[in-house]
Backbone as JSON, one array per atom type, in Angstrom:
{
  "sequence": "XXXXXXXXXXXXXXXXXXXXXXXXXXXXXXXXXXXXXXXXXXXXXXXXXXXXXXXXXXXXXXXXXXXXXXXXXXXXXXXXXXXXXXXXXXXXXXXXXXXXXXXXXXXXXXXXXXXXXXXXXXXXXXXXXXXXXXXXXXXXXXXXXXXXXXXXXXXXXXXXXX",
  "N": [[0.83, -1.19, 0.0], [2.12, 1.14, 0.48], [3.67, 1.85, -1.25], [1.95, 2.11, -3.47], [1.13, 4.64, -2.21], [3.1, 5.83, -2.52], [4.05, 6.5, -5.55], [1.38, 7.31, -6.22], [1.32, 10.11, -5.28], [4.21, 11.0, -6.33], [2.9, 10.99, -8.95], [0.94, 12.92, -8.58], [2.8, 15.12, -7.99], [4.19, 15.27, -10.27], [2.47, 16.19, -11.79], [1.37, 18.7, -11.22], [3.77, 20.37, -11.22], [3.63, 19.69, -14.13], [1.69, 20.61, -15.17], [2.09, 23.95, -14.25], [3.7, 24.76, -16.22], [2.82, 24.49, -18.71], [1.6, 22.07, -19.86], [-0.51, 19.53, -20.17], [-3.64, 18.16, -20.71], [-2.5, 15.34, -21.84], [-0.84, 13.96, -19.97], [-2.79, 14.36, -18.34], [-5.03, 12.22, -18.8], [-3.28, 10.16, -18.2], [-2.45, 9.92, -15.84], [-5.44, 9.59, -14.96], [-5.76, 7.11, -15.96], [-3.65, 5.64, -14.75], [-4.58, 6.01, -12.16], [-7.38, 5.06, -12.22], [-6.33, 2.4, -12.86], [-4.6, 1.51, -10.64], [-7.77, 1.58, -8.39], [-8.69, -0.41, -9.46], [-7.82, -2.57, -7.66], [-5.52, -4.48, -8.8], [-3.28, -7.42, -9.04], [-1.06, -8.61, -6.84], [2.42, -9.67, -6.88], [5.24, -11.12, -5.52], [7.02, -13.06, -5.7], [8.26, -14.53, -3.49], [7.27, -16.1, -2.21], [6.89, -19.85, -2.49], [3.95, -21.27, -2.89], [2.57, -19.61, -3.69], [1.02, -19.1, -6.86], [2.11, -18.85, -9.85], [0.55, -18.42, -12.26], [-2.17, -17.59, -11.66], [-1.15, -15.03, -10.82], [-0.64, -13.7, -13.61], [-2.85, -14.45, -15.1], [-4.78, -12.94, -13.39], [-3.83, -10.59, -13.31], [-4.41, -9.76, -16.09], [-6.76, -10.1, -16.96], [-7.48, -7.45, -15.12], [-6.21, -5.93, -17.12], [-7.17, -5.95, -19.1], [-10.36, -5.15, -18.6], [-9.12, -2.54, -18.65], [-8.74, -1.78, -21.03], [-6.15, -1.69, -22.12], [-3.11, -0.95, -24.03], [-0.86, -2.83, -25.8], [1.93, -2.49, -24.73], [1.51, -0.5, -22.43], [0.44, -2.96, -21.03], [2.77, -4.26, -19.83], [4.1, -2.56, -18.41], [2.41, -1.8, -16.52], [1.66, -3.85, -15.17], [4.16, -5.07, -14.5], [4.78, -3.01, -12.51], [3.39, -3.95, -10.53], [4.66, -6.04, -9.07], [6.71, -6.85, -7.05], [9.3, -7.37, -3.98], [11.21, -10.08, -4.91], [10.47, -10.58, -7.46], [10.63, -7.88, -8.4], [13.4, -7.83, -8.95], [13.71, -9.58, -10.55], [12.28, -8.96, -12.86], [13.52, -6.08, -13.52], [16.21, -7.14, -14.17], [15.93, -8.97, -16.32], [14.8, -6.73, -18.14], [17.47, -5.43, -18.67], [18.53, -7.0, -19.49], [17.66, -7.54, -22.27], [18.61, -4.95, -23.62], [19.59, -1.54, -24.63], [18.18, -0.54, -26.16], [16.15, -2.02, -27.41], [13.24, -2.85, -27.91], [10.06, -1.57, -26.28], [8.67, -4.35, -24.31], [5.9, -6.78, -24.99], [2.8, -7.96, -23.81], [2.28, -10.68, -24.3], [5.39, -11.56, -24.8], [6.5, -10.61, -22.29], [4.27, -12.42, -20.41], [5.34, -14.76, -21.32], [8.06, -15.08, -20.59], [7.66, -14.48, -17.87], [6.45, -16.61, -16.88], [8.27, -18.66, -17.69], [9.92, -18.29, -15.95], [8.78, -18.63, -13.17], [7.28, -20.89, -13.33], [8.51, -22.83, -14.35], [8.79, -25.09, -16.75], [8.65, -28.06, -16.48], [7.19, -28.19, -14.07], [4.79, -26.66, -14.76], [4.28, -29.13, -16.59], [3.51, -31.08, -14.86], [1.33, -30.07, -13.7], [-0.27, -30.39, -15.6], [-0.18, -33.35, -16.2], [-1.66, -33.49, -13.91], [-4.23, -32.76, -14.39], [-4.74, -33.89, -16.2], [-4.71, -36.41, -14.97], [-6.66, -36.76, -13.45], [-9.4, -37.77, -11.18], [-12.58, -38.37, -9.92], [-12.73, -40.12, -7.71], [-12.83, -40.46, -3.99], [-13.86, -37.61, -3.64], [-16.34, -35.1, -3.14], [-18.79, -33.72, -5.87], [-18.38, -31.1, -5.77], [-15.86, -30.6, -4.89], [-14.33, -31.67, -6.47], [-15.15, -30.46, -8.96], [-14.22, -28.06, -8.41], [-10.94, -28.93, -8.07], [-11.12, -29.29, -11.08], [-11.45, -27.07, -12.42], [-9.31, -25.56, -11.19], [-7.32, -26.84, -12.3], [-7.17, -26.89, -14.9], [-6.54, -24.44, -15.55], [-3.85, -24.75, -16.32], [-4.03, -26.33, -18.62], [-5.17, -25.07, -21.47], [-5.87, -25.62, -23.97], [-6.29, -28.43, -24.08], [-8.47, -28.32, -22.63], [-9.82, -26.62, -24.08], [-10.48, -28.7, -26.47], [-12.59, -30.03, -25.52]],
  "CA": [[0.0, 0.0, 0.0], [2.61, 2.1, 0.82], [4.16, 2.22, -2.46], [0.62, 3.01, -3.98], [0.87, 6.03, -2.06], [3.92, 6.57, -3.05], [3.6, 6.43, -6.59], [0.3, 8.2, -6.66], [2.24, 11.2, -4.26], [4.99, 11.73, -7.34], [2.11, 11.58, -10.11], [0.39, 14.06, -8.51], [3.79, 16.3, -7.62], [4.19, 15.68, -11.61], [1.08, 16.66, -12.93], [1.67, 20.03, -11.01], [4.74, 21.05, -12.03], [3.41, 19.83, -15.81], [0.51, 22.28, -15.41], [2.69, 25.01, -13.83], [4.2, 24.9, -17.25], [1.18, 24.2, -19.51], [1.68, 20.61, -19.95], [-1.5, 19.4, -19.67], [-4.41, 17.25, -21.37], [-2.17, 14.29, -22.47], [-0.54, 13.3, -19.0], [-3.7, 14.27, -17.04], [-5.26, 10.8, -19.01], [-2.53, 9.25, -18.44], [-2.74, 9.42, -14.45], [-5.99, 9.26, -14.38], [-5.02, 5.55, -16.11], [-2.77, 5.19, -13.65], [-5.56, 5.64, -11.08], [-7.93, 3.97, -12.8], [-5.6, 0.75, -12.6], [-5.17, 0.91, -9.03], [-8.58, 1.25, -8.12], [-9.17, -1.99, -9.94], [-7.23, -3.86, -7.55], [-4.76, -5.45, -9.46], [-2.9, -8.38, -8.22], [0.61, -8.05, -6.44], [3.34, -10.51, -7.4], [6.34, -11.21, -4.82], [8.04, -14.05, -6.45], [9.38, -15.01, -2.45], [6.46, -17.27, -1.39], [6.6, -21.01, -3.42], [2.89, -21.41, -2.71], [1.5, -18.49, -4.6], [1.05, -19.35, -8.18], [2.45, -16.87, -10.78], [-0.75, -18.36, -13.55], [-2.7, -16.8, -11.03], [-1.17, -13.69, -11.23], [-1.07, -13.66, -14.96], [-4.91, -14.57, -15.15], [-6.08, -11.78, -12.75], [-3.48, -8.98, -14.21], [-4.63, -9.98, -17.55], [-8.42, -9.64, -16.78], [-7.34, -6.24, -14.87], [-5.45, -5.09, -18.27], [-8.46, -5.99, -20.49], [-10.76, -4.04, -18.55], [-8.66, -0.88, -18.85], [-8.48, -1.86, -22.62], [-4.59, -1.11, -21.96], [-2.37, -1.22, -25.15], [0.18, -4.07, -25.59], [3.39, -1.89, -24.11], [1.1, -0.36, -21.3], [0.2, -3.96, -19.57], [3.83, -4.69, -19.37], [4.17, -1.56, -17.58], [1.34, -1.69, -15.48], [1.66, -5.69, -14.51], [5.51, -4.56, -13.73], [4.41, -2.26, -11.1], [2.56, -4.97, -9.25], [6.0, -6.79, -9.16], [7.57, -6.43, -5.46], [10.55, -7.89, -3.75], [12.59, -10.6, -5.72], [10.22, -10.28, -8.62], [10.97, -6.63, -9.38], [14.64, -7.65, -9.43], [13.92, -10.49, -11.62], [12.0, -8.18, -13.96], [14.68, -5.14, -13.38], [17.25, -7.92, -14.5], [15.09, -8.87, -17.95], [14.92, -5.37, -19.21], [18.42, -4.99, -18.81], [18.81, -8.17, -20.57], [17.16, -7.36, -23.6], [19.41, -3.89, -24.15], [18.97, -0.4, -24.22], [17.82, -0.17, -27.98], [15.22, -3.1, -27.37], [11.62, -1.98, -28.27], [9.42, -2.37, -25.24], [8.2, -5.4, -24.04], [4.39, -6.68, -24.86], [2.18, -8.91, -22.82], [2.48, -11.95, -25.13], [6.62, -12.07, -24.31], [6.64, -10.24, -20.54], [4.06, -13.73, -19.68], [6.24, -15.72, -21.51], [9.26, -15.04, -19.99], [7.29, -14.45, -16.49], [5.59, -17.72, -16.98], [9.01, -19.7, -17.62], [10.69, -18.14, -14.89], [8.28, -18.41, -11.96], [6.9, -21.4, -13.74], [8.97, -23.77, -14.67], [8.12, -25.96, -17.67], [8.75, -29.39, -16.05], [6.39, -27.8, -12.71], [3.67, -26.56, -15.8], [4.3, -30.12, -17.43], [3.07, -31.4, -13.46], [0.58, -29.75, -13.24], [-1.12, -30.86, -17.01], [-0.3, -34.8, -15.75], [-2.73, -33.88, -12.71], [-5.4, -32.37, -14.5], [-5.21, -35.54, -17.1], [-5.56, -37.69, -14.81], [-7.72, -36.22, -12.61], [-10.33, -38.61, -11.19], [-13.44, -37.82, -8.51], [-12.71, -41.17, -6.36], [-13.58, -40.28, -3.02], [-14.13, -36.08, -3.68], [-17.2, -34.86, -3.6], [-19.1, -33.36, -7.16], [-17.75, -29.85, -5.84], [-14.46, -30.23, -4.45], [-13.56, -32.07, -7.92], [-15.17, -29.55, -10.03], [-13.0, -26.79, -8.32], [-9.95, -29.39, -8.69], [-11.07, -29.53, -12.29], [-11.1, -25.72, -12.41], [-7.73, -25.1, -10.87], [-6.23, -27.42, -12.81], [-7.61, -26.43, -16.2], [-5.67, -23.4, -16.47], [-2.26, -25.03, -16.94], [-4.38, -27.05, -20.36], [-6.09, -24.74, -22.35], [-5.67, -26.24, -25.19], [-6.9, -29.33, -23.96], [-9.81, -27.75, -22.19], [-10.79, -25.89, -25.81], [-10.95, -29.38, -27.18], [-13.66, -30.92, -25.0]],
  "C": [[0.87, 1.26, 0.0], [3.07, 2.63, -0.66], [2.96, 2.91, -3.83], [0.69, 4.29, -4.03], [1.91, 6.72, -2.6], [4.24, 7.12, -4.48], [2.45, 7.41, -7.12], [0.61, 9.66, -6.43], [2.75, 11.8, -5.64], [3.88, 11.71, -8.43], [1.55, 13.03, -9.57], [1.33, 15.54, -8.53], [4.0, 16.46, -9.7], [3.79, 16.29, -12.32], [1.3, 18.12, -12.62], [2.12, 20.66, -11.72], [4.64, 20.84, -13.69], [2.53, 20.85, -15.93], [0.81, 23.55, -15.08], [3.57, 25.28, -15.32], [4.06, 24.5, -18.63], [1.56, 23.05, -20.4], [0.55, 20.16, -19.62], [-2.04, 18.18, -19.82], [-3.61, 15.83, -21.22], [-1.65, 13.53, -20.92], [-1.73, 13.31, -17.68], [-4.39, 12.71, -17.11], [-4.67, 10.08, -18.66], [-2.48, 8.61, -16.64], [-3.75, 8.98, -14.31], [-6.31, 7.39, -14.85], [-4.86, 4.73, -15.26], [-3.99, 4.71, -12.44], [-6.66, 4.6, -10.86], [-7.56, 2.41, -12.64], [-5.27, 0.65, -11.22], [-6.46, 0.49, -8.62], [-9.34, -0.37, -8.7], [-8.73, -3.0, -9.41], [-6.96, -4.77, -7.54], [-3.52, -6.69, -8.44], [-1.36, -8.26, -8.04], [1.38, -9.27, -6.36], [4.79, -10.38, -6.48], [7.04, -12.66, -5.49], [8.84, -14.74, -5.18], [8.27, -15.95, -1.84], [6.4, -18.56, -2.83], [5.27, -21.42, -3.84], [2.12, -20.38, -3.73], [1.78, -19.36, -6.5], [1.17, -18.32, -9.05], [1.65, -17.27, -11.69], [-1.1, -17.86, -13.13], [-3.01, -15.33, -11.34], [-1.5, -13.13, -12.58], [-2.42, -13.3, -15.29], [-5.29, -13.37, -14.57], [-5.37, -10.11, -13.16], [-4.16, -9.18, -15.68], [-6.03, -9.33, -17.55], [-8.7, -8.19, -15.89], [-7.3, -5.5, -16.23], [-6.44, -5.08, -18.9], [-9.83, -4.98, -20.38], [-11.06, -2.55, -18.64], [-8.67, -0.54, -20.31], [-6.94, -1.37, -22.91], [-4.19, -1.86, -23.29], [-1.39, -2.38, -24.52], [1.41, -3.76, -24.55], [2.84, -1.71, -22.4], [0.84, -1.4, -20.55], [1.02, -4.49, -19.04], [4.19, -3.84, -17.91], [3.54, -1.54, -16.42], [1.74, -3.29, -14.6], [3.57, -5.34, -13.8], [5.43, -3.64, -12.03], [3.74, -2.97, -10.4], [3.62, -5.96, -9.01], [6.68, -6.28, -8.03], [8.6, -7.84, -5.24], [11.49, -8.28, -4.56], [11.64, -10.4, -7.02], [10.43, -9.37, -9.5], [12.38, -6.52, -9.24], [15.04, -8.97, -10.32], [13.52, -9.81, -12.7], [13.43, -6.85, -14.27], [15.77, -6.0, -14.59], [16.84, -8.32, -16.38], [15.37, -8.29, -18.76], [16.27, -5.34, -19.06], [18.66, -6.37, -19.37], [18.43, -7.83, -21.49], [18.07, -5.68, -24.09], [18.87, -2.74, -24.02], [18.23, 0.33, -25.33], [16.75, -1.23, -28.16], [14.08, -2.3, -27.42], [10.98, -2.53, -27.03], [8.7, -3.81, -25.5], [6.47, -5.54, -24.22], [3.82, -7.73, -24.31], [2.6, -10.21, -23.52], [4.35, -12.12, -24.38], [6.84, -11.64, -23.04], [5.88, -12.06, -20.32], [4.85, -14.25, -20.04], [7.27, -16.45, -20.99], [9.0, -15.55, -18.35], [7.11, -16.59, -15.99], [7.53, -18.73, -16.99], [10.16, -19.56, -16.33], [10.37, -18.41, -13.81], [7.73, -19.71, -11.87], [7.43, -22.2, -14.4], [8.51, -24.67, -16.08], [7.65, -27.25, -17.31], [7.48, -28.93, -14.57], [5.11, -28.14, -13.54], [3.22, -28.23, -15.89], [3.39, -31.25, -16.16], [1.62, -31.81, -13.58], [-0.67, -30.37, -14.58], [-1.29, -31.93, -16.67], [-1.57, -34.67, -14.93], [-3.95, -33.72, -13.05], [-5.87, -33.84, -15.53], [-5.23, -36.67, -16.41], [-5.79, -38.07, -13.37], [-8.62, -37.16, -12.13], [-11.57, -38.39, -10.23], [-13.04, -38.5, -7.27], [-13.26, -40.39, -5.16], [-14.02, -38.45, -2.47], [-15.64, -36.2, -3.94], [-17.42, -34.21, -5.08], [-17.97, -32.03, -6.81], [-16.18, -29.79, -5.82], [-13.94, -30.52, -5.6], [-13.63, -31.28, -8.89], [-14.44, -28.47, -9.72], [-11.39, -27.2, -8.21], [-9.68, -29.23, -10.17], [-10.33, -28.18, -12.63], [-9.8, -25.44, -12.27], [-6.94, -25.57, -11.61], [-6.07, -27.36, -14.67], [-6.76, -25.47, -16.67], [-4.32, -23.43, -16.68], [-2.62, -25.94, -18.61], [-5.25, -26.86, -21.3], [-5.89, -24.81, -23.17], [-6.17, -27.57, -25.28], [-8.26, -29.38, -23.75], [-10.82, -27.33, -23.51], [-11.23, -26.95, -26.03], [-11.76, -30.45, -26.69], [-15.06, -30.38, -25.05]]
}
Protein backbone atom coordinates (compact mmCIF):
# COMPACT_ATOMS: atom_id res chain seq x y z
CA UNK A 1 0.00 0.00 0.00
CA UNK A 2 2.61 2.10 0.82
CA UNK A 3 4.16 2.22 -2.46
CA UNK A 4 0.62 3.01 -3.98
CA UNK A 5 0.87 6.03 -2.06
CA UNK A 6 3.92 6.57 -3.05
CA UNK A 7 3.60 6.43 -6.59
CA UNK A 8 0.30 8.20 -6.66
CA UNK A 9 2.24 11.20 -4.26
CA UNK A 10 4.99 11.73 -7.34
CA UNK A 11 2.11 11.58 -10.11
CA UNK A 12 0.39 14.06 -8.51
CA UNK A 13 3.79 16.30 -7.62
CA UNK A 14 4.19 15.68 -11.61
CA UNK A 15 1.08 16.66 -12.93
CA UNK A 16 1.67 20.03 -11.01
CA UNK A 17 4.74 21.05 -12.03
CA UNK A 18 3.41 19.83 -15.81
CA UNK A 19 0.51 22.28 -15.41
CA UNK A 20 2.69 25.01 -13.83
CA UNK A 21 4.20 24.90 -17.25
CA UNK A 22 1.18 24.20 -19.51
CA UNK A 23 1.68 20.61 -19.95
CA UNK A 24 -1.50 19.40 -19.67
CA UNK A 25 -4.41 17.25 -21.37
CA UNK A 26 -2.17 14.29 -22.47
CA UNK A 27 -0.54 13.30 -19.00
CA UNK A 28 -3.70 14.27 -17.04
CA UNK A 29 -5.26 10.80 -19.01
CA UNK A 30 -2.53 9.25 -18.44
CA UNK A 31 -2.74 9.42 -14.45
CA UNK A 32 -5.99 9.26 -14.38
CA UNK A 33 -5.02 5.55 -16.11
CA UNK A 34 -2.77 5.19 -13.65
CA UNK A 35 -5.56 5.64 -11.08
CA UNK A 36 -7.93 3.97 -12.80
CA UNK A 37 -5.60 0.75 -12.60
CA UNK A 38 -5.17 0.91 -9.03
CA UNK A 39 -8.58 1.25 -8.12
CA UNK A 40 -9.17 -1.99 -9.94
CA UNK A 41 -7.23 -3.86 -7.55
CA UNK A 42 -4.76 -5.45 -9.46
CA UNK A 43 -2.90 -8.38 -8.22
CA UNK A 44 0.61 -8.05 -6.44
CA UNK A 45 3.34 -10.51 -7.40
CA UNK A 46 6.34 -11.21 -4.82
CA UNK A 47 8.04 -14.05 -6.45
CA UNK A 48 9.38 -15.01 -2.45
CA UNK A 49 6.46 -17.27 -1.39
CA UNK A 50 6.60 -21.01 -3.42
CA UNK A 51 2.89 -21.41 -2.71
CA UNK A 52 1.50 -18.49 -4.60
CA UNK A 53 1.05 -19.35 -8.18
CA UNK A 54 2.45 -16.87 -10.78
CA UNK A 55 -0.75 -18.36 -13.55
CA UNK A 56 -2.70 -16.80 -11.03
CA UNK A 57 -1.17 -13.69 -11.23
CA UNK A 58 -1.07 -13.66 -14.96
CA UNK A 59 -4.91 -14.57 -15.15
CA UNK A 60 -6.08 -11.78 -12.75
CA UNK A 61 -3.48 -8.98 -14.21
CA UNK A 62 -4.63 -9.98 -17.55
CA UNK A 63 -8.42 -9.64 -16.78
CA UNK A 64 -7.34 -6.24 -14.87
CA UNK A 65 -5.45 -5.09 -18.27
CA UNK A 66 -8.46 -5.99 -20.49
CA UNK A 67 -10.76 -4.04 -18.55
CA UNK A 68 -8.66 -0.88 -18.85
CA UNK A 69 -8.48 -1.86 -22.62
CA UNK A 70 -4.59 -1.11 -21.96
CA UNK A 71 -2.37 -1.22 -25.15
CA UNK A 72 0.18 -4.07 -25.59
CA UNK A 73 3.39 -1.89 -24.11
CA UNK A 74 1.10 -0.36 -21.30
CA UNK A 75 0.20 -3.96 -19.57
CA UNK A 76 3.83 -4.69 -19.37
CA UNK A 77 4.17 -1.56 -17.58
CA UNK A 78 1.34 -1.69 -15.48
CA UNK A 79 1.66 -5.69 -14.51
CA UNK A 80 5.51 -4.56 -13.73
CA UNK A 81 4.41 -2.26 -11.10
CA UNK A 82 2.56 -4.97 -9.25
CA UNK A 83 6.00 -6.79 -9.16
CA UNK A 84 7.57 -6.43 -5.46
CA UNK A 85 10.55 -7.89 -3.75
CA UNK A 86 12.59 -10.60 -5.72
CA UNK A 87 10.22 -10.28 -8.62
CA UNK A 88 10.97 -6.63 -9.38
CA UNK A 89 14.64 -7.65 -9.43
CA UNK A 90 13.92 -10.49 -11.62
CA UNK A 91 12.00 -8.18 -13.96
CA UNK A 92 14.68 -5.14 -13.38
CA UNK A 93 17.25 -7.92 -14.50
CA UNK A 94 15.09 -8.87 -17.95
CA UNK A 95 14.92 -5.37 -19.21
CA UNK A 96 18.42 -4.99 -18.81
CA UNK A 97 18.81 -8.17 -20.57
CA UNK A 98 17.16 -7.36 -23.60
CA UNK A 99 19.41 -3.89 -24.15
CA UNK A 100 18.97 -0.40 -24.22
CA UNK A 101 17.82 -0.17 -27.98
CA UNK A 102 15.22 -3.10 -27.37
CA UNK A 103 11.62 -1.98 -28.27
CA UNK A 104 9.42 -2.37 -25.24
CA UNK A 105 8.20 -5.40 -24.04
CA UNK A 106 4.39 -6.68 -24.86
CA UNK A 107 2.18 -8.91 -22.82
CA UNK A 108 2.48 -11.95 -25.13
CA UNK A 109 6.62 -12.07 -24.31
CA UNK A 110 6.64 -10.24 -20.54
CA UNK A 111 4.06 -13.73 -19.68
CA UNK A 112 6.24 -15.72 -21.51
CA UNK A 113 9.26 -15.04 -19.99
CA UNK A 114 7.29 -14.45 -16.49
CA UNK A 115 5.59 -17.72 -16.98
CA UNK A 116 9.01 -19.70 -17.62
CA UNK A 117 10.69 -18.14 -14.89
CA UNK A 118 8.28 -18.41 -11.96
CA UNK A 119 6.90 -21.40 -13.74
CA UNK A 120 8.97 -23.77 -14.67
CA UNK A 121 8.12 -25.96 -17.67
CA UNK A 122 8.75 -29.39 -16.05
CA UNK A 123 6.39 -27.80 -12.71
CA UNK A 124 3.67 -26.56 -15.80
CA UNK A 125 4.30 -30.12 -17.43
CA UNK A 126 3.07 -31.40 -13.46
CA UNK A 127 0.58 -29.75 -13.24
CA UNK A 128 -1.12 -30.86 -17.01
CA UNK A 129 -0.30 -34.80 -15.75
CA UNK A 130 -2.73 -33.88 -12.71
CA UNK A 131 -5.40 -32.37 -14.50
CA UNK A 132 -5.21 -35.54 -17.10
CA UNK A 133 -5.56 -37.69 -14.81
CA UNK A 134 -7.72 -36.22 -12.61
CA UNK A 135 -10.33 -38.61 -11.19
CA UNK A 136 -13.44 -37.82 -8.51
CA UNK A 137 -12.71 -41.17 -6.36
CA UNK A 138 -13.58 -40.28 -3.02
CA UNK A 139 -14.13 -36.08 -3.68
CA UNK A 140 -17.20 -34.86 -3.60
CA UNK A 141 -19.10 -33.36 -7.16
CA UNK A 142 -17.75 -29.85 -5.84
CA UNK A 143 -14.46 -30.23 -4.45
CA UNK A 144 -13.56 -32.07 -7.92
CA UNK A 145 -15.17 -29.55 -10.03
CA UNK A 146 -13.00 -26.79 -8.32
CA UNK A 147 -9.95 -29.39 -8.69
CA UNK A 148 -11.07 -29.53 -12.29
CA UNK A 149 -11.10 -25.72 -12.41
CA UNK A 150 -7.73 -25.10 -10.87
CA UNK A 151 -6.23 -27.42 -12.81
CA UNK A 152 -7.61 -26.43 -16.20
CA UNK A 153 -5.67 -23.40 -16.47
CA UNK A 154 -2.26 -25.03 -16.94
CA UNK A 155 -4.38 -27.05 -20.36
CA UNK A 156 -6.09 -24.74 -22.35
CA UNK A 157 -5.67 -26.24 -25.19
CA UNK A 158 -6.90 -29.33 -23.96
CA UNK A 159 -9.81 -27.75 -22.19
CA UNK A 160 -10.79 -25.89 -25.81
CA UNK A 161 -10.95 -29.38 -27.18
CA UNK A 162 -13.66 -30.92 -25.00
Amino acid sequence: MRDVIQLLTRLVAVQARRQEVGIGHADRSVSAEVHGFINLDPPVFTGAYPNKDPQVFIDRMQRTLRVMKATAAETVELASYRLQDIAVNWYESWEFSKGEDAPPAVWQEFTKVFLRHYLPPELRRARVDRFLTLQQGNMGVREYSLQFDLLARYAPTIVSKM
